[in-house]
C-alpha positions as CSV (number, residue, x, y, z in Angstrom):
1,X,-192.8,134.6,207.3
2,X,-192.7,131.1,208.2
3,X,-194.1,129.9,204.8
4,X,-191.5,132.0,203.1
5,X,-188.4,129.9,205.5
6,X,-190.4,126.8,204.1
7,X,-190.6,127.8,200.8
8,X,-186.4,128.6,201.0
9,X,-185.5,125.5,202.2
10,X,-187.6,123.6,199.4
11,X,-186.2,125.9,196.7
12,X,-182.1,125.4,198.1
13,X,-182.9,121.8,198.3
14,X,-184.0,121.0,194.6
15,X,-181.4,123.4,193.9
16,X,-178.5,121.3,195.5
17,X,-180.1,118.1,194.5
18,X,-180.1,119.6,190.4
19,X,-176.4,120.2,190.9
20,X,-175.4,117.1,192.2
21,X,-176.1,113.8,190.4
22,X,-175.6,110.5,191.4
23,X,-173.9,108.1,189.0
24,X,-172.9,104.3,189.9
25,X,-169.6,103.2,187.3
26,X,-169.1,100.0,186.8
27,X,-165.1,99.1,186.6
28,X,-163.3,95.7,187.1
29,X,-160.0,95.0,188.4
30,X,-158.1,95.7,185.1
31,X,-155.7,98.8,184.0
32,X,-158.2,99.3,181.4
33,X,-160.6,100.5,183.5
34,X,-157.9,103.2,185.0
35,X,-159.5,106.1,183.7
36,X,-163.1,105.2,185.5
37,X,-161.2,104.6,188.2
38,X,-159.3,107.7,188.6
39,X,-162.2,109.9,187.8
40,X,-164.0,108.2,190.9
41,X,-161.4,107.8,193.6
42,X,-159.4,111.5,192.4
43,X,-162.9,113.5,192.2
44,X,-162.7,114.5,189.0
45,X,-166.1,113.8,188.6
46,X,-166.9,115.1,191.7
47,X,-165.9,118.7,190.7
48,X,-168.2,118.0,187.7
49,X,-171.1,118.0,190.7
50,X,-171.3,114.1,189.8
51,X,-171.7,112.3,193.0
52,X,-169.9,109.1,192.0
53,X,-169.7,105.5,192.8
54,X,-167.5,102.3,191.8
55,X,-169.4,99.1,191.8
56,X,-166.7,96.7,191.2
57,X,-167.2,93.6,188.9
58,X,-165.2,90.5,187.7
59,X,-164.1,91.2,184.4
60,X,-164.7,94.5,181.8
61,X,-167.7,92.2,180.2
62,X,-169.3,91.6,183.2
63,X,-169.5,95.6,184.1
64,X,-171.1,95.9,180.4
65,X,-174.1,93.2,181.4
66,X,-173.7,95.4,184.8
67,X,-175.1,97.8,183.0
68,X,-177.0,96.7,180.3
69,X,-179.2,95.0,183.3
70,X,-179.1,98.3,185.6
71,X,-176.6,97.8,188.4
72,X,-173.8,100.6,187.2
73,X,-175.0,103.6,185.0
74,X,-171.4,104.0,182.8
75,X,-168.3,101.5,182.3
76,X,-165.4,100.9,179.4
77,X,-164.9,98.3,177.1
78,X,-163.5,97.2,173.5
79,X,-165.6,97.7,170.6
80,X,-167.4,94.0,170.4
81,X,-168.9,93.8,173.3
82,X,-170.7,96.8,173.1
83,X,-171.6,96.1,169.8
84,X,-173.0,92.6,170.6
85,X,-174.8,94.5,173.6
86,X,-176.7,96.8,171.5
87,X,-177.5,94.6,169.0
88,X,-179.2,92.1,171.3
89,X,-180.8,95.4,172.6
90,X,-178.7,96.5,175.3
91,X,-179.8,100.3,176.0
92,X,-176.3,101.7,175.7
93,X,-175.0,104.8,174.3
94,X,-171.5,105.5,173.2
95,X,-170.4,109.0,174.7
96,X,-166.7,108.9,174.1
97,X,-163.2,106.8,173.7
98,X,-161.4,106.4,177.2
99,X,-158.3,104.7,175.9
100,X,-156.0,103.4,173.1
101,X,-153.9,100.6,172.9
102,X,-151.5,98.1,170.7
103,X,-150.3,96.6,173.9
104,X,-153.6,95.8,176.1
105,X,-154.2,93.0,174.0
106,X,-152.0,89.3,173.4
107,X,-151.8,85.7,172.7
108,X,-150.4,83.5,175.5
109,X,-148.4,80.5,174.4
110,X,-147.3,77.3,176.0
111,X,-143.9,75.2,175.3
112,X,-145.8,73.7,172.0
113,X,-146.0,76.8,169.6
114,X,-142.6,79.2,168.9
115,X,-144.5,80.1,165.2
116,X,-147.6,80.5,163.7
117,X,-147.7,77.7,161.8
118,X,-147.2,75.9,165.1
119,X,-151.0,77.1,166.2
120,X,-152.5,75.1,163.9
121,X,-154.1,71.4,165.5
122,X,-153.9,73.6,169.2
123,X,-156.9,74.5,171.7
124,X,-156.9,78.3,171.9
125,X,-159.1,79.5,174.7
126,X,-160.8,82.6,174.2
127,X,-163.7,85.1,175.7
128,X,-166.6,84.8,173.1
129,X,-167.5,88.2,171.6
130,X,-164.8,89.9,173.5
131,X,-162.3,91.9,172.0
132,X,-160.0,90.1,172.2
133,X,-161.7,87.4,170.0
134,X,-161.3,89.8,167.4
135,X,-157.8,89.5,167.9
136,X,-157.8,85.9,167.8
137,X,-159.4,86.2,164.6
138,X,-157.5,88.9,162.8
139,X,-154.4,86.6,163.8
140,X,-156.1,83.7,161.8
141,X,-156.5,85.3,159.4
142,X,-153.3,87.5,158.9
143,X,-151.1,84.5,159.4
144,X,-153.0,82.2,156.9
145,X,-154.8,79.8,158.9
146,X,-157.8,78.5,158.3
147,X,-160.6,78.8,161.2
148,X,-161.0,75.4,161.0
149,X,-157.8,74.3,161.6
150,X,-157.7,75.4,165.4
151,X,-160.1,74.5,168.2
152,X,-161.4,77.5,169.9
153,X,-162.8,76.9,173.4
154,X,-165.0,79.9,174.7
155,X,-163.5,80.9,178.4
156,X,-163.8,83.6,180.5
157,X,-160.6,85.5,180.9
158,X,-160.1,85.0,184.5
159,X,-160.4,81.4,183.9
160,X,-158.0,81.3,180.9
161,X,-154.8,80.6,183.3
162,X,-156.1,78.0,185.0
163,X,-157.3,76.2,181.7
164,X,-153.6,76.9,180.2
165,X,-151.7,75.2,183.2
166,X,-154.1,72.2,182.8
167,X,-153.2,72.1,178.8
168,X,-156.8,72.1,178.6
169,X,-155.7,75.0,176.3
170,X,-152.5,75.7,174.6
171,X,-153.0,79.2,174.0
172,X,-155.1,82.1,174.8
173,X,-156.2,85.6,173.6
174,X,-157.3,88.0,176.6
175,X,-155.9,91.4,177.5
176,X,-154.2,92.8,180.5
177,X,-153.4,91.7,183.8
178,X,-154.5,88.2,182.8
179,X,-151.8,88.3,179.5
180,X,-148.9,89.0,182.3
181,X,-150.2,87.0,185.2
182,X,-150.0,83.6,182.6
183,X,-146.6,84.4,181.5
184,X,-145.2,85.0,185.4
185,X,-147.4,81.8,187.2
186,X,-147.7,79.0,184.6
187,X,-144.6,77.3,183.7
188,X,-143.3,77.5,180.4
189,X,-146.0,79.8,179.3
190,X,-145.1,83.4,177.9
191,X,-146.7,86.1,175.8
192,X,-146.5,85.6,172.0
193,X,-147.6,88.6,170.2
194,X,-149.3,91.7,171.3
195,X,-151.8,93.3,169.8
196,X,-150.0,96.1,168.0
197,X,-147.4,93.2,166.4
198,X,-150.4,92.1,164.9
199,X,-151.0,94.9,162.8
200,X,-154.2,95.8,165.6
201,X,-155.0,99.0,167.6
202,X,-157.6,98.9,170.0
203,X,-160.2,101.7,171.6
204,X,-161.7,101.6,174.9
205,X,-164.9,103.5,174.6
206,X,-167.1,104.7,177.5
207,X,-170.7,103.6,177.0
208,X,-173.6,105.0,179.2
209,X,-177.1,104.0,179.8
210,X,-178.9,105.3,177.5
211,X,-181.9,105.9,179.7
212,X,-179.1,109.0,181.0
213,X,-178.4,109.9,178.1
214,X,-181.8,110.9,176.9
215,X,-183.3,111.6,180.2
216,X,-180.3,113.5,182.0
217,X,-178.2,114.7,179.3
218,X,-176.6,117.3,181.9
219,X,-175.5,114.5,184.0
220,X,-173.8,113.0,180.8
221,X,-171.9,115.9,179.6
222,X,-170.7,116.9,183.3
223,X,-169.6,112.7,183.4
224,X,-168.0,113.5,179.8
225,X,-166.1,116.7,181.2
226,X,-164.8,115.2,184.3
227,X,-163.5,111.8,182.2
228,X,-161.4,114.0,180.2
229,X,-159.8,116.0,183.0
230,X,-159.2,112.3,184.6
231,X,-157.7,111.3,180.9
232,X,-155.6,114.2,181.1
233,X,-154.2,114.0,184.3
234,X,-153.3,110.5,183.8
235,X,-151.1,111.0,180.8
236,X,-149.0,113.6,183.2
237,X,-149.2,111.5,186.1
238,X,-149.1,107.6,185.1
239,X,-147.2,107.3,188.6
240,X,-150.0,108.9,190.5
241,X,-152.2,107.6,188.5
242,X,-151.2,103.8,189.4
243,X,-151.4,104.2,192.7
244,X,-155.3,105.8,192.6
245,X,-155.6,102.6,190.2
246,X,-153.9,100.2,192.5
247,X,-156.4,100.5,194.9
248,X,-158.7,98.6,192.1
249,X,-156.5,96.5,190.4
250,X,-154.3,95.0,192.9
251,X,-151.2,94.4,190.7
252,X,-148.3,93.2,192.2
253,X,-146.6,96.7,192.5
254,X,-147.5,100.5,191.7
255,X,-144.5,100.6,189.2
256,X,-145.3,97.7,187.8
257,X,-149.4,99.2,187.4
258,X,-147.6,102.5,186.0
259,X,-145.4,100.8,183.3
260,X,-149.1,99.0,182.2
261,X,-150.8,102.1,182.4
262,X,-148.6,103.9,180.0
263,X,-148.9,100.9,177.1
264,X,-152.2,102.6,176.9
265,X,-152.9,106.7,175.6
266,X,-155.8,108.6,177.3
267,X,-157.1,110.7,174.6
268,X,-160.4,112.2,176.4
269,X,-161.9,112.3,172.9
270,X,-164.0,111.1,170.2
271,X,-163.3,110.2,166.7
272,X,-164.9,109.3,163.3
273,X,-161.7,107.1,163.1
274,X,-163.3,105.1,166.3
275,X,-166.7,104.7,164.3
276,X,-164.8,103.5,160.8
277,X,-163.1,100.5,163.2
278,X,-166.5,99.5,164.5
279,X,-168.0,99.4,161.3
280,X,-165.1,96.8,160.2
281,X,-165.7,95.0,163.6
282,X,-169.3,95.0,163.3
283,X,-168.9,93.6,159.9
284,X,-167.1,90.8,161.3
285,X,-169.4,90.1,164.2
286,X,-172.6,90.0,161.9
287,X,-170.8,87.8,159.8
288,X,-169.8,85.4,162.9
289,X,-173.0,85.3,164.0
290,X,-171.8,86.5,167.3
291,X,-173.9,90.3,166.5
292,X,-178.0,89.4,166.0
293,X,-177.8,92.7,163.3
294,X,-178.1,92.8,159.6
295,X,-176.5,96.2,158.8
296,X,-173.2,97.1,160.0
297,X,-173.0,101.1,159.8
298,X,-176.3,101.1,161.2
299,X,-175.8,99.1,164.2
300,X,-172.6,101.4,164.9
301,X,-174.6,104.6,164.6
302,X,-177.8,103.4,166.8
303,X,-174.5,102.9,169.6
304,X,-172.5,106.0,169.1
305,X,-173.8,109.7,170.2
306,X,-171.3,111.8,169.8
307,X,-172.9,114.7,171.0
308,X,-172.9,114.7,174.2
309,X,-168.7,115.1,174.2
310,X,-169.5,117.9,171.5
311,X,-171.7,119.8,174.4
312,X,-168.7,118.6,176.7
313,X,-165.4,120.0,174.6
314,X,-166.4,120.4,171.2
315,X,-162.6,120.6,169.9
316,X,-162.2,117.0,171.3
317,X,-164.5,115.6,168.6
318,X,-164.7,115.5,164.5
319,X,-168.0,114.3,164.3
């Protein structure tokens, strides 16, 4: 009798610990990383029997190395620095898009440039690799001016503001709250273009580690399902969902958090459309030097698995 009470309790424990998975996300204080955010703090991923975490970092980037070196298990970025990640042999995996936006993204101007033209002989500061280098760069090139015409000067977002009230810099490309924070503290500075008025849409896909993808692929598609219910809820609640959020990002009010939120969609999906712009983005990195990789659509499709969100909700995928 007593062995069989033993033999219970071992056999309810495994079960409880097999339904509930622990999971570390890595987020930074940024609207972009709403949707990691909410699915923590809201328990979306709790009702998935994901026992989840936030392990809060400086900057989107800095989650990546997070976890690239271990420390978080799943975070969100823009498509270059999860390329340059993997091809410098990051094990990250790809599992889904957790945002879209034209207005994330934007150049930051002081009193010295009201044109395009006017960029030209300026110091723009920029976060090597990052998306929002690729912005810098598809400006260049849209508005006709030669790379070598502007200084760039490789800075970490945070620092970009400080750099710009110094005119150490006379321009910047980053991405929300640091786009809005230079325009509101640094005299005479103000937002010049966002992304979208470039001609530029960006995704913010979820990438895993791919040790969890392999190894505990339940654990990824219960993440995957409880992501999307947080991406759903968010696009009927942007209110609600900037105050979860606020907790994070610390704007300077929840309506100002909700207004940012909603520059951004929440799709909860995965499309070939995604992998087609990292193939032109990878194309451009390789050709920078900025990805160590030699084939593009290669590169892109050792990063992307789209099958764990076709496990997850097959109609949210056409792969």
């Amino acid at each position: 009798m007593r062995r069989s009470i033993v033999l219970l309790a071992m056999l309810w424990t495994a079960s409880a610990a097999a339904q509930t998975a622990n999971l570390t996300v890595g987020v930074a204080p940024s609207i972009d990383n709403t949707l990691l955010i909410v699915a923590v703090k809201h328990g979306f991923l709790a009702k998935e029997g994901v026992k989840a975490e936030l392990q809060l970092f400086d900057s989107s980037p800095g989650a990546l190395q997070g976890v690239v070196a271990g420390r978080a298990d799943i975070t969100n970025n823009t498509e270059p620095p999860h390329l340059a990640a993997r091809a410098r042999g990051g094990k990250i995996v790809q599992i889904m898009t957790g945002y879209q936006t034209g207005k994330q993204n934007a150049s930051v101007v002081n009193e010295t440039i009201s044109k395009d033209a006017d960029f030209i002989g300026k110091t723009i500061g920029v976060q090597r690799g990052s998306g929002a280098h690729y912005h810098l760069a598809w400006f260049l090139q849209r508005s006709k001016i030669p790379s070598d015409k502007v200084t760039l000067k490789f800075i970490d977002s945070p620092d970009q503001i400080a750099a710009l009230a110094r005119n150490d810099i006379q321009a910047f490309f980053a991405w929300e709250p640091y786009v809005s924070k230079a325009s509101e503290t640094v005299p005479k500075a103000r937002i010049y273009r966002r992304n979208e008025e470039d001609g530029l849409l960006f995704s913010g896909n979820i990438v895993m580690r791919e040790e969890i993808v392999k190894g505990q692929r339940d654990l990824a598609v219960r993440t995957v399902k409880g992501l999307i219910a947080a991406a759903d809820w968010i696009m009927k609640n942007p209110m609600d969902a900037a105050k979860v959020a606020n907790e994070v990002v610390k704007g300077p009010s929840v309506e100002v958090v909700a207004k940012q939120i909603q520059n951004l969609t929440w799709p909860g999906d995965f499309r070939r459309k995604v992998r087609d712009q990292e193939i032109g983005i990878a194309e451009w990195g390789i050709g920078m030097g900025l990805f160590p990789a030699k084939d593009a659509t290669k590169l892109v499709d050792e990063l992307i698995d789209p099958s764990i969100i076709k496990a997850a909700a097959p109609s949210r995928t056409d792969f």
